[in-house]
Every structure is written in structure tokens, then in C-alpha cells.
C-alpha positions as CSV (number, residue, x, y, z in Angstrom):
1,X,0.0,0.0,0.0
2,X,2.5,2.1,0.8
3,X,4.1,1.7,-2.7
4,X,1.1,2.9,-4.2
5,X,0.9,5.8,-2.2
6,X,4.6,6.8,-3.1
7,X,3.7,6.5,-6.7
8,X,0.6,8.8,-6.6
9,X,2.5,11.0,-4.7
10,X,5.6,11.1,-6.9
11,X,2.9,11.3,-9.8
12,X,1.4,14.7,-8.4
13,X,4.9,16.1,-7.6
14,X,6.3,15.4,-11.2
15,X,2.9,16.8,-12.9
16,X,3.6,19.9,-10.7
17,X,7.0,20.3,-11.8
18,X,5.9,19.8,-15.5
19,X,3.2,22.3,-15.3
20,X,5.7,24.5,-13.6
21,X,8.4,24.2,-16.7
22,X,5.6,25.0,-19.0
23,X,4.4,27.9,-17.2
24,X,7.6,29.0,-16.9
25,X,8.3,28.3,-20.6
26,X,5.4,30.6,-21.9
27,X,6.2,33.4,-19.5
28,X,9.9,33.4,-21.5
29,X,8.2,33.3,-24.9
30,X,6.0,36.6,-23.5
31,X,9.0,38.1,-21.9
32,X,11.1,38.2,-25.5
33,X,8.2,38.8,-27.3
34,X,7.8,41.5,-25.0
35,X,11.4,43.1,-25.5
36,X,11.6,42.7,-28.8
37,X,8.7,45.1,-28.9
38,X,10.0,47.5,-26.8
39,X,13.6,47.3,-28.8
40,X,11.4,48.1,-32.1
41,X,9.6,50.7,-30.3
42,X,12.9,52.9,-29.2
43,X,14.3,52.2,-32.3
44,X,11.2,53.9,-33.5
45,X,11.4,56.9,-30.7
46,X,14.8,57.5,-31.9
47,X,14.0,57.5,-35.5
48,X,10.5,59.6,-35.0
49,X,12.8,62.7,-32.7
50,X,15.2,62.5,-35.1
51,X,13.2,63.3,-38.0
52,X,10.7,65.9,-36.3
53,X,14.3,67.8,-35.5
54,X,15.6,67.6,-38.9
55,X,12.6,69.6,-40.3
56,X,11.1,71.3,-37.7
57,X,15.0,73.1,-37.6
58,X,14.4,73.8,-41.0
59,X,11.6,76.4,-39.9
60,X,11.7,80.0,-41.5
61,X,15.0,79.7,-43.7
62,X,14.6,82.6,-45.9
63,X,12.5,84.5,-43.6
64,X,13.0,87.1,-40.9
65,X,11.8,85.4,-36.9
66,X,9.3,86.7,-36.4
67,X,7.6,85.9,-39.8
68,X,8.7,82.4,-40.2
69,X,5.9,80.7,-38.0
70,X,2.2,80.9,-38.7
71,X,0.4,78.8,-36.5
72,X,2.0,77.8,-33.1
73,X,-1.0,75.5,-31.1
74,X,-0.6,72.4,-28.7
75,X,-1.8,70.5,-31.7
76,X,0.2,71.8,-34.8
77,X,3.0,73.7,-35.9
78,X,2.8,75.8,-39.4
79,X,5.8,77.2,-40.4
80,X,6.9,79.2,-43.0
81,X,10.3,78.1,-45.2
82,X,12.0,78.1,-48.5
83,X,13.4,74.9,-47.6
84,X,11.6,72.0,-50.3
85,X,11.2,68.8,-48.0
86,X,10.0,67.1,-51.2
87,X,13.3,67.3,-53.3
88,X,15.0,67.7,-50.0
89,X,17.1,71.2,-51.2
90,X,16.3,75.1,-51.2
91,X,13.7,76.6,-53.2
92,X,12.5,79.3,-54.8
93,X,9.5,79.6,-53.8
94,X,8.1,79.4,-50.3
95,X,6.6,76.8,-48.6
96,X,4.1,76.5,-46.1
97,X,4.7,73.1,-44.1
98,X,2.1,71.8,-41.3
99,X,3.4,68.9,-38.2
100,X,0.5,67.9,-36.8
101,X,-1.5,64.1,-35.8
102,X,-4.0,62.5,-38.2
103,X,-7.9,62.8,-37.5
104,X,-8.3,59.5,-37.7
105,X,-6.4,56.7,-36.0
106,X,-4.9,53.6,-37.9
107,X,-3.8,49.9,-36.9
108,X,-0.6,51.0,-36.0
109,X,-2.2,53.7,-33.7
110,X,-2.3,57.7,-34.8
111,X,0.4,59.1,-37.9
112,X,2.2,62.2,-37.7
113,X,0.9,64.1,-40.7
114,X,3.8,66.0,-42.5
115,X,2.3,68.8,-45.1
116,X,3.6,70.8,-47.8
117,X,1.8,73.5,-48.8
118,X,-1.1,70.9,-48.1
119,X,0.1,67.7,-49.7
120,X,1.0,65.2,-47.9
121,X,4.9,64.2,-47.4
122,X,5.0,60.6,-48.1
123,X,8.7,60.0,-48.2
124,X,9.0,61.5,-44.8
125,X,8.8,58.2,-43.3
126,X,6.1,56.8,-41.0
127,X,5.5,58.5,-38.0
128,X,3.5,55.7,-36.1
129,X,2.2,54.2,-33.0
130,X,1.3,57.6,-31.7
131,X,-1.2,58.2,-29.1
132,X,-0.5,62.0,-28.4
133,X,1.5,64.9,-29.5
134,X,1.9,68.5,-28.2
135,X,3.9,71.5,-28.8
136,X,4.8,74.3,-26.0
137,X,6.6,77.0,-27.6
138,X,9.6,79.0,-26.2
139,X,11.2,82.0,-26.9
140,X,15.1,82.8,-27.1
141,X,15.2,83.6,-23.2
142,X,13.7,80.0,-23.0
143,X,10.3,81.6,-22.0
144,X,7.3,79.7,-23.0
145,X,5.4,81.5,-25.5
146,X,1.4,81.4,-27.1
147,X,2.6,84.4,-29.7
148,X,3.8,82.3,-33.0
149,X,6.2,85.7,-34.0
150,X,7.9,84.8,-30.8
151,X,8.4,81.3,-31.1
152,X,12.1,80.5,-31.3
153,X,11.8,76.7,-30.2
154,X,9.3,74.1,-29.7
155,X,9.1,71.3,-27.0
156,X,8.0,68.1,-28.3
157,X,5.9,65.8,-26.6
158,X,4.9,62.3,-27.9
159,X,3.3,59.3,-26.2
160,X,3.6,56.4,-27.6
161,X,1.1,53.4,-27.6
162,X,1.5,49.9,-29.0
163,X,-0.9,47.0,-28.5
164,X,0.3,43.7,-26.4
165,X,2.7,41.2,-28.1
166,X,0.1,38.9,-26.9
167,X,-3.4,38.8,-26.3
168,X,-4.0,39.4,-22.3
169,X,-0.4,41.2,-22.1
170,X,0.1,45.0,-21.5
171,X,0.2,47.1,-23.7
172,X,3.6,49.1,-24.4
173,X,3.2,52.9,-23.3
174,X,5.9,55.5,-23.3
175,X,6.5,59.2,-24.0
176,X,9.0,61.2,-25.2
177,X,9.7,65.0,-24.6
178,X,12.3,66.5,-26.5
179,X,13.1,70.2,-27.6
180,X,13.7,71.7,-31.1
181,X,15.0,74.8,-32.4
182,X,13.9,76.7,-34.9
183,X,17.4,77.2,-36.1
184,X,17.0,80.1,-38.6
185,X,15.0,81.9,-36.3
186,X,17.1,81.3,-33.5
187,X,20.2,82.4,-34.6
188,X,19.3,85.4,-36.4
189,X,18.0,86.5,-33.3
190,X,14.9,88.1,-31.9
């Protein structure tokens, strides 16, 4: 009798210990899944600051400060520039460029829109997996500003949402603040 007992006993214990390498074994898949999402996702931050920088820097060239940006809300920048983002080079003619987030949200969450003169920048990249994005503006003395003839830089916030790897998990949240210059404008002065 006793044998029996042992058996049933070394049964349960060995069942447990399966079920524990299993558990164990799916939490690892969720953990790398996990961090190979996040690694994509910084890789995206890092790509998405870099290129808001590279053109909102390019704000007012060819214009005097206090006439290079139009429209400076929490929502959107509009900026003035003879700088083409299309062909990438100076123009002749100005152009009016608009940062600001989609209407309407995608799969891969809510796009940056990048506008010239109204026409959508496709070869800009794609700005995804935005939840949010605001703008406070600053002026040389690093004051914040509401007054777009003011406006010498621009604070950049983004937040940053991106579903689960798996269904049940988390989903990945982070934000981003970073600040940009609006470097014609800013070194010419006030």
C-alpha cells in the first residue's frame, strides 16, 4: 500500500513540476516577445525625434523670426520656409509646411501628418504608433510663449502606444519629450 501511495505521490509532484516548466516556458516566450517590442519601439522613438528635428530646424529659412511661423498651437506647428522637403534642397519659392497628428487613428495607432503647402509628405517616413502629441513653444530667453512671432523653439511631446505582443499582455506605453529649435530663427535672433 505504501508503494502505491509513493507512486501517486511522486505522480502529483512530477505533474507539478511539469506544469511549472511549462508555465515557466510561456512566460519566457512573452518576456522576449515583450522586449523585442520595446527594442522596435525605441528604435522607432529614436527615428521619429530624429526626424521631427531635422525639419522642424528647417523652420523660416529665408525668412525674418518673427515671420517664419504661422500657426504655433498644442496641436500643430505651421511654419513658413523656402526649404523644399520634397526634393530635400532650397527653393524658390516658399513653402508653407504643417506637423500635426492624423484625424483618424490607424492599426498601427495615430500618424504624424507631415504637409507641404497641403500635400502630404509621403517620403518622410512613417510616423506611427502615436497616441499623443503636443507642442509648447519658447522664446530665445527660453520663456514659454502662445505668440507664433515669438516662437524660437518648440518642446515636443509624444506618447507612444502599442498593443500587447500577446493577447492578455500590456500594452507598451511611453513618452518622449524633447526640444527643437527653430534654427534660422534662432540664430538670427529676436
Amino acid at each position: 500500500m505504501n508503494l502505491i501511495i509513493d507512486l501517486i505521490g511522486a505522480a502529483i509532484v512530477g505533474s507539478l513540476l511539469v506544469m511549472m516548466l511549462i508555465t515557466f516556458h510561456f512566460q519566457m516566450f512573452e518576456a522576449a516577445d515583450r522586449m523585442a517590442y520595446t527594442v522596435n519601439m525605441i528604435d522607432h522613438m529614436d527615428q521619429t525625434a530624429t526626424r521631427l528635428n531635422s525639419v522642424i530646424a528647417l523652420a523660416g529659412v529665408g525668412f525674418t523670426p518673427a515671420e517664419a511661423i504661422l500657426h504655433a498651437t498644442p496641436d500643430s506647428l505651421v511654419f513658413r520656409t523656402y526649404w523644399d522637403f520634397q526634393n530635400d534642397q532650397i527653393g524658390f519659392a516658399p513653402v508653407r509646411f504643417c506637423i500635426k497628428l492624423a484625424d483618424m487613428p490607424n492599426p498601427w495607432g495615430t500618424a504624424v501628418v507631415l504637409l507641404q503647402d497641403n500635400v502630404p509628405l509621403d517620403d518622410m517616413g512613417h510616423l506611427f504608433w502615436i497616441n499623443e502629441l503636443k507642442f509648447r513653444y519658447l522664446t530665445k530667453n527660453d520663456a514659454f510663449t502662445t505668440t507664433a512671432s515669438q516662437a524660437r523653439s518648440a518642446e515636443v511631446r509624444i506618447s507612444y502606444f502599442r498593443p500587447a505582443p500577446r493577447p492578455g499582455g500590456r500594452p507598451i506605453i511611453t513618452k518622449l519629450q524633447f526640444k527643437c529649435y527653430f534654427m534660422n530663427a534662432y540664430m538670427r535672433g529676436a
